[in-house]
BATOR-153200 format. One record per residue (C-alpha): z, y, x; residue in three letters. Coordinates in nm, 2 decimals. Each point is the difference from the previous one (the first is absolute). Layout:
N
+--------+--------+--------+-----+
!     c3 !     c2 !     c1 !   r !
+--------+--------+--------+-----+
!      Z !      Y !      X ! ALA !
...
+--------+--------+--------+-----+
***
This chain:
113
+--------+--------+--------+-----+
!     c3 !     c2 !     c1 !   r !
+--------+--------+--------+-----+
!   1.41 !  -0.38 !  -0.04 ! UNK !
!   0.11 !   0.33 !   0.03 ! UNK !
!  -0.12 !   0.27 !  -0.21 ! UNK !
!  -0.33 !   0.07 !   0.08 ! UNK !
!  -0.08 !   0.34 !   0.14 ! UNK !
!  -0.30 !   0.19 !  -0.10 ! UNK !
!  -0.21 !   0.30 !   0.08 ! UNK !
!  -0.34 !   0.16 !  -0.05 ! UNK !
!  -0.32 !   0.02 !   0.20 ! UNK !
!  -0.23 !   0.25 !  -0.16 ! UNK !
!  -0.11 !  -0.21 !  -0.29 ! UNK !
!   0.13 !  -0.34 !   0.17 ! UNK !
!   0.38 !  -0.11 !  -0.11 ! UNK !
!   0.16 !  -0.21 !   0.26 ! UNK !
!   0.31 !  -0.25 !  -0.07 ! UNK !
!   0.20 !  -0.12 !   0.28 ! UNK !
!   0.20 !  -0.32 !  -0.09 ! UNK !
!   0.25 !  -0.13 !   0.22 ! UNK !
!   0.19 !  -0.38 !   0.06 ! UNK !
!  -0.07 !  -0.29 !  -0.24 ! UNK !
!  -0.24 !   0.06 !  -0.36 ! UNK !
!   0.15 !  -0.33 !  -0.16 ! UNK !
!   0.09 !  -0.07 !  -0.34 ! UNK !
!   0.32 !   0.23 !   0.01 ! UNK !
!  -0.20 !   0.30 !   0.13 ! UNK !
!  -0.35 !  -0.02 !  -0.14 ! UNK !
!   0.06 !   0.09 !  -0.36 ! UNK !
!   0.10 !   0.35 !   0.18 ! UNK !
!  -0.29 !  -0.02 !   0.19 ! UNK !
!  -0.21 !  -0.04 !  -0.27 ! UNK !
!   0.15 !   0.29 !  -0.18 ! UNK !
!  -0.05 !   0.22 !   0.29 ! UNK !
!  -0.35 !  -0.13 !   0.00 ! UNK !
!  -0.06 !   0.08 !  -0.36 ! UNK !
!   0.16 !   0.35 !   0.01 ! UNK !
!  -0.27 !   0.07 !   0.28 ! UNK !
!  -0.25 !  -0.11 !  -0.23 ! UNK !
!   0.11 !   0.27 !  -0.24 ! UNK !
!   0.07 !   0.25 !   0.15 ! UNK !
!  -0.27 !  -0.01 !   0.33 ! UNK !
!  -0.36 !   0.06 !  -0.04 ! UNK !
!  -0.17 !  -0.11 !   0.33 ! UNK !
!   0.09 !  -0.37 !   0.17 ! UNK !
!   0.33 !  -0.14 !   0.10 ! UNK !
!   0.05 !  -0.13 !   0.35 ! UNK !
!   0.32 !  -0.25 !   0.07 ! UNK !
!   0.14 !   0.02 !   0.33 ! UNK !
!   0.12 !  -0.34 !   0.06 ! UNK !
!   0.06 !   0.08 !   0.37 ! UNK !
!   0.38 !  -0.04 !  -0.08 ! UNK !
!  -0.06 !  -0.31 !  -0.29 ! UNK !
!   0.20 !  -0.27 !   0.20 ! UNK !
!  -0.06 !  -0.26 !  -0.30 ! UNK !
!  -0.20 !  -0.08 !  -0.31 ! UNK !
!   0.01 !  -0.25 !  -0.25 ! UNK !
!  -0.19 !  -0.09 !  -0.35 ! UNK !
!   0.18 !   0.21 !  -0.16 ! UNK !
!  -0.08 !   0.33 !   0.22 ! UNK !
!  -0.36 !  -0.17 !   0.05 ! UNK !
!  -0.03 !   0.04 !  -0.40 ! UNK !
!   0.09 !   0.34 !   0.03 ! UNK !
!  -0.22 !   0.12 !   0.21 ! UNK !
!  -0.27 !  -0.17 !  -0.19 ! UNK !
!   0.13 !   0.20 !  -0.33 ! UNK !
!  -0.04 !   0.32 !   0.18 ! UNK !
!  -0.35 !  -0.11 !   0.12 ! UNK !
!  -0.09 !  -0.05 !  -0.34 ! UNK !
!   0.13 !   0.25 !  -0.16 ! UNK !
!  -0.18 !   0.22 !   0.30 ! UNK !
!  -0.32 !  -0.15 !  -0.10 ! UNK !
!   0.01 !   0.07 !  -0.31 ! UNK !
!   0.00 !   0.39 !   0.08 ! UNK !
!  -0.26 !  -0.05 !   0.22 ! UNK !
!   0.26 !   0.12 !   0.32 ! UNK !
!  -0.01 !  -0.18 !   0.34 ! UNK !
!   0.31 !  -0.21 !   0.09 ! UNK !
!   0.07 !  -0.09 !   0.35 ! UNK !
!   0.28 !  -0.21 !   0.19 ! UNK !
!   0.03 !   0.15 !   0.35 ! UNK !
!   0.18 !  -0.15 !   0.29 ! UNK !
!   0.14 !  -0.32 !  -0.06 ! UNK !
!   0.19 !  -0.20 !   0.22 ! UNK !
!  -0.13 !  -0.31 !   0.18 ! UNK !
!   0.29 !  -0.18 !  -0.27 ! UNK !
!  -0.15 !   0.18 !  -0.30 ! UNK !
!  -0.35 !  -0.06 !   0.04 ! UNK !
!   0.00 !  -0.34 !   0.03 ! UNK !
!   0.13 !  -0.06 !  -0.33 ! UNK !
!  -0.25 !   0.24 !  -0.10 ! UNK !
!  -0.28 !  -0.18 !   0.19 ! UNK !
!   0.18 !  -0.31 !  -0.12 ! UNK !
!  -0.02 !   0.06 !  -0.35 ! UNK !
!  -0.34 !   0.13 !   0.00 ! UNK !
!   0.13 !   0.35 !  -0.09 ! UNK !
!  -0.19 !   0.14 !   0.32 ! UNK !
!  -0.33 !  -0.05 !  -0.20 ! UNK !
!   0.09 !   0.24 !  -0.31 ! UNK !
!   0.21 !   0.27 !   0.18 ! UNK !
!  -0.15 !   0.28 !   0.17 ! UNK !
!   0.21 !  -0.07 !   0.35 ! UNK !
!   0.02 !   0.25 !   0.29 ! UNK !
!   0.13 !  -0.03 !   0.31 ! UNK !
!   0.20 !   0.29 !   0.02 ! UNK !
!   0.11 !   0.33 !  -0.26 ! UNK !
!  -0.26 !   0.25 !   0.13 ! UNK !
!  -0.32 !  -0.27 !  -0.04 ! UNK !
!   0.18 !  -0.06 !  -0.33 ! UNK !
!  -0.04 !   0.36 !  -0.14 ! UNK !
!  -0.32 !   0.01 !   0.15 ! UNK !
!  -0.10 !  -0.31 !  -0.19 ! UNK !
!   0.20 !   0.14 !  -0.33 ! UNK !
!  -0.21 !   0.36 !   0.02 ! UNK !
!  -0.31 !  -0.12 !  -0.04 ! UNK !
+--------+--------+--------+-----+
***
C-alpha cells in the first residue's frame, strides 16, 4: 500500500489508500487510522477506489478503526471498493458492520450526518 493520502471535508476526514492493505502494510494503515481518530472530530471516509487487495490482516484494521470510531460516537465509512475488495468483504461478513458507500461523495454524505 502506498501511503495513504488524506484531506478534509468540512468536518468529514477522507483517507485514500492505494494497492494491497496486507499484513506488511496494514499496521501503517492502522496508524494512519488511529492518528485520524485523534486528531479529527467528525467521521472518516476510506476511499478504497484505488485498494487493489485486502487480507485479514488489513480486514482487522479496518475493524480497529471502526471500533475505535464507535467508541467516539463518529461515523466510519468504506467508500468505493473494488468488485475484488468487496467480495472479501461480503465474504467475510464485514459488509454487515461497515458503513459501505458506493462512492467518496455518498461516503461524506453518510459520515456528516
Amino acid at each position: 500500500m502506498e501511503m495513504a493520502t488524506h484531506y478534509r471535508h468540512g468536518e468529514v476526514d477522507v483517507l485514500q489508500p492505494e494497492g494491497r492493505l496486507d499484513a506488511t502494510t496494514a499496521p501503517g494503515f492502522e496508524a494512519e487510522l488511529r492518528e485520524r481518530a485523534e486528531t479529527g472530530t467528525g467521521g472518516l471516509v476510506i476511499d478504497f477506489a484505488h485498494v487493489d487487495h485486502i487480507s485479514s490482516a488489513g480486514l482487522r484494521a479496518l475493524m480497529v478503526g471502526l471500533m475505535t470510531f464507535a467508541r467516539q460516537k463518529r461515523k466510519f465509512v468504506v467508500a468505493g471498493p473494488s468488485a475484488d475488495v468487496m467480495e472479501v468483504i461480503t465474504l467475510t461478513g464485514f459488509d454487515k458492520v461497515l458503513t459501505l458507500a458506493p462512492d467518496v461523495e455518498i461516503g461524506i454524505a453518510e459520515a456528516g450526518l
